[in-house]
N, C-alpha and C positions, 0 to 999 in steps of 0.2 A: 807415759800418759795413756792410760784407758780413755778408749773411746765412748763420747756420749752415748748410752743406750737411751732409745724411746721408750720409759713403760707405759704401756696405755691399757688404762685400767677401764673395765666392761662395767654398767652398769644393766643390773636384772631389770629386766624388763618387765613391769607393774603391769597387772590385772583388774579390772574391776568388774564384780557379777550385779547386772540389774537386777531389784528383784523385782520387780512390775514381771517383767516378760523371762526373765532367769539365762539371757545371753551373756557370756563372758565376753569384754572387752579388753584391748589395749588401753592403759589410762591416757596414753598419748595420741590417739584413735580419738577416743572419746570427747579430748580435753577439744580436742581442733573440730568437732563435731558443734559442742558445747559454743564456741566463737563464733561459728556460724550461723547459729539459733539464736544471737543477740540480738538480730535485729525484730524480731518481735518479741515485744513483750505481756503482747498478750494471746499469745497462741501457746499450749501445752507443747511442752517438749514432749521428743518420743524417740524410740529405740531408733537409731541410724538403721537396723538390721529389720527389723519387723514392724514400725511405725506404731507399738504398743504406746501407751502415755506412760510418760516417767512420775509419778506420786512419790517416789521417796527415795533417798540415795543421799548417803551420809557426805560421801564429797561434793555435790550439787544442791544439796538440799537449803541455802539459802537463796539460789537462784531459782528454785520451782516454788519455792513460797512468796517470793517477790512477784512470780508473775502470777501464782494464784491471786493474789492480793488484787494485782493489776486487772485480772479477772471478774474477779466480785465488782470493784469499783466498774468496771465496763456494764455491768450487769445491774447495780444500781443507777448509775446511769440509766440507762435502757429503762427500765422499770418507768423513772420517771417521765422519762419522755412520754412515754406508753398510757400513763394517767392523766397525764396532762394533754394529750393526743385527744383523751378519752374525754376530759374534763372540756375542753374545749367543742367536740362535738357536740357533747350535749347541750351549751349555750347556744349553738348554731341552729340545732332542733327548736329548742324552745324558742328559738327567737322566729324562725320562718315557721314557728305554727300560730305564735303571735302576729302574723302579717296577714 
């Protein structure tokens, strides 16, 4: 009886080039980067390496459009509040120049 041999087969180790900022990554570098960046979602992602923003990357790219999305709504938000801030003041005025 031959003895069991272990074969243990390598896997290549995967790259990914940003192109926001042009640094080559580990995808498994990246991916645990990416995990970490969940908990907001409305702050831009950005280079672990030079804090450039990420705008576009074929493997993340539903995740950076989720949070632009999440973005914009944070920002119409804001907007409103802002005219309504505004809208409000101006009843305030006219009413203490009516007094």
């Amino acid at each position: 009886m031959l003895g069991a041999r272990r074969v243990e087969t390598t896997e290549a180790t995967r790259y990914l080039q940003l192109f926001d900022c042009g640094h080559i990554l580990r995808v498994e570098e990246m991916d645990a980067w990416m995990v970490r960046q969940l908990g907001s979602d409305v702050e831009l992602i950005r280079c672990p390496r030079c804090s450039i923003t990420i705008t576009f990357s074929y493997r993340y790219g539903n995740r950076i459009k989720r949070t632009l999305r999440n973005i914009d709504k944070v920002k119409t938000e804001i907007l409103k509040l802002g005219n309504k801030t505004a809208n409000d003041a101006s009843g305030l005025v006219r009413r203490l120049r009516h007094t």
